[in-house]
N, C-alpha and C positions, 0 to 999 in steps of 0.2 A: 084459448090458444094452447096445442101442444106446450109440453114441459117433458118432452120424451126425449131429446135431444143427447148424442154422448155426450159429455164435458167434461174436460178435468178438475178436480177436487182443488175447489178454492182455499183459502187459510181465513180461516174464521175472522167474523169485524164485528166491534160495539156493538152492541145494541143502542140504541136513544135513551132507553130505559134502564137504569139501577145498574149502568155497565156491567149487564152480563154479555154475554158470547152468544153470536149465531152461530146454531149447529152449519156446517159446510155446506150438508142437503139442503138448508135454508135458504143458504144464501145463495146456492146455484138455482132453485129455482124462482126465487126473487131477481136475478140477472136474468136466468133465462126469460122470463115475461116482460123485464127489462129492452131487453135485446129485441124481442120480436115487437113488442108495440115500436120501439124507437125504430128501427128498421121500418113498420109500413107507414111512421109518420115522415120519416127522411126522404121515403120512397115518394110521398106525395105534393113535398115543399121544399124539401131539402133540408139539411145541418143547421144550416141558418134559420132559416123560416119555420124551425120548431122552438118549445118552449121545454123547460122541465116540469112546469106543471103541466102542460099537455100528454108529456111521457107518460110522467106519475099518474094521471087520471086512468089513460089509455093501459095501464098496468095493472092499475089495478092498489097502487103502493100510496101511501102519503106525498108530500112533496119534501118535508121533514127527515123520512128515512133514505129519500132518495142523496139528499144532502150530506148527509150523517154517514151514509156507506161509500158516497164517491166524492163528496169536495160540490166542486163547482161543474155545467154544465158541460164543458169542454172535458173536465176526468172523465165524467160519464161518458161521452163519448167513447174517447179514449180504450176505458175499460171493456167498451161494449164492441170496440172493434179487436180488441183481446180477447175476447170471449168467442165471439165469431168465428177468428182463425183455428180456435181451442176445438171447437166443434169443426170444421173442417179437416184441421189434422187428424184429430180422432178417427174421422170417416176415413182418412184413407192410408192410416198408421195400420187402423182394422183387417183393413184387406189385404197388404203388402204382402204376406205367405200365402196365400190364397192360391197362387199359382206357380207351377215350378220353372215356366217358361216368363223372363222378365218382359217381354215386349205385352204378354197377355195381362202379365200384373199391371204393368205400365197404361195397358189398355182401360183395367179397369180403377187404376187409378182417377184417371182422365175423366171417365164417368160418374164417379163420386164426387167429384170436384160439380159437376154437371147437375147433377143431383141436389146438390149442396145451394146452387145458384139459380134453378127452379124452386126450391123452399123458401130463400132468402135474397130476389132479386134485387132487392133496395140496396143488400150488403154490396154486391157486384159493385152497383151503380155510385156508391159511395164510396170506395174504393177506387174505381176508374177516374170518378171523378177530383178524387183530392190527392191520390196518391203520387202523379208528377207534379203538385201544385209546389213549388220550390219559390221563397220559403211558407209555408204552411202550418197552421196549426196544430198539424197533428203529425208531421213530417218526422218526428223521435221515432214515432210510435208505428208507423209504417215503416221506418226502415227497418228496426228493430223484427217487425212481424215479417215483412220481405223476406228476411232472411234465414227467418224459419221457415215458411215453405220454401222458400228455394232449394235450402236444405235434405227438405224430402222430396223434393224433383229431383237433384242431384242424386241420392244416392240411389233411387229408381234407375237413371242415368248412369249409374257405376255398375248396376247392374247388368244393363244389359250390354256394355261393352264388355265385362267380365263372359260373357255369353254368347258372344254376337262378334263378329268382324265388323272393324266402327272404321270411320273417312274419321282419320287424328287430325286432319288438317283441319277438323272446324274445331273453334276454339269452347272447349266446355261449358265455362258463362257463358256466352253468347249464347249455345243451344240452352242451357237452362232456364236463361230469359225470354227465346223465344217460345219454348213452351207455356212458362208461367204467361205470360202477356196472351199467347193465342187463348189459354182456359177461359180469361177474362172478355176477351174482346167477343170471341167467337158465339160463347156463352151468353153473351150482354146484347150482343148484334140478331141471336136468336129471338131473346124474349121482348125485344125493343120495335125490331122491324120484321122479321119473317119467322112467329110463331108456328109458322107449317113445317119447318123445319124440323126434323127428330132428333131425338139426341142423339140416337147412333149417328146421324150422318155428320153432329157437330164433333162428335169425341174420334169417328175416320179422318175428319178436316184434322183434328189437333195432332193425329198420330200420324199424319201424311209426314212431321216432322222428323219424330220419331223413325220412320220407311226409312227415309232420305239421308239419314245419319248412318244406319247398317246397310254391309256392302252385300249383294247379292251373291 
């Protein structure tokens, strides 16, 4: 499995052994094989219906070091849906100057996002499915990450009213969640029911929001 992934630079943990220190490279791409096995085991039985030694095999890793760097199965999770959002923001922190016209950045925003959820459909799918689960196991840890992408839809969002003639009567949350929710939905309704679907025509669906906000 790829280990090509952007990701942000983690802060070194134990070793098992003679407490030395993982180099950061290490231990990203020990996560990263982390993330992608646990992802297509989530994707085939769900959260629950996985084990940590089935990660650990599927990775490639001990079950011992999996222990040792995350706690218990629910950190692991956890961490691996931290990791996840790390590599999505990356992909579309990347691109954000990319264009000088904000609806076109915001275009290919939306795409990367798209991108992101054809590599890592399980991540989608676990996501949709525990993220309004109130209360839930991992409910900290989603809201906390919410709100960092929303963050970077928002200011996508600032921009192009800084650019753009915007309807002020819609209230900025609102459009900000209905863009993050259509990435998801749209995105997941693609790979679930109508794979014929392209992504251009999923990321026009998400930007149809987008139109409807700036005044002609």
């Amino acid at each position: 499995m790829s280990t090509t992934e952007p990701v942000a630079t983690d802060s070194t943990a134990d070793s098992a052994s003679g407490g030395k220190k993982l180099r950061p490279q290490r231990t990203n791409a020990t996560k990263q094989r982390l993330f992608e096995a646990s992802m297509e085991l989530i994707g085939e039985r769900g959260a629950a219906g996985v084990t940590v030694d089935e990660i650990a095999a599927a990775a490639g890793v001990s079950k011992g070091t999996v222990y040792y760097n995350f706690g218990s199965k629910s950190d692991l999770i956890a961490q691996l849906l931290r990791h996840g959002v790390d590599i999505m923001l990356a992909r579309l922190q990347a691109i954000e100057a990319q264009s000088n016209d904000p609806l076109e950045s915001m275009t290919n925003m939306v795409d990367q996002a798209m991108v992101f959820m054809d590599k890592y459909p399980s991540f989608a799918r676990l996501w949709v499915s525990e993220n309004w689960r109130m209360p839930g196991e991992w409910s900290s840890v989603f809201t906390e990450l919410r709100a960092e992408l929303l963050a970077v839809i928002g200011a996508a969002v600032e921009r192009v009213a800084a650019g753009y003639q915007v309807d002020t009567s819609i209230a900025r949350g609102s459009l900000e969640a209905a863009i993050f929710g259509a990435i998801f939905v749209v995105g997941l309704d693609r790979q679930t029911y109508n794979p014929e679907r392209s992504r251009e025509q999923c990321v026009a669906a998400v930007m149809t929001i987008m139109h409807g906000y700036v005044i002609k």
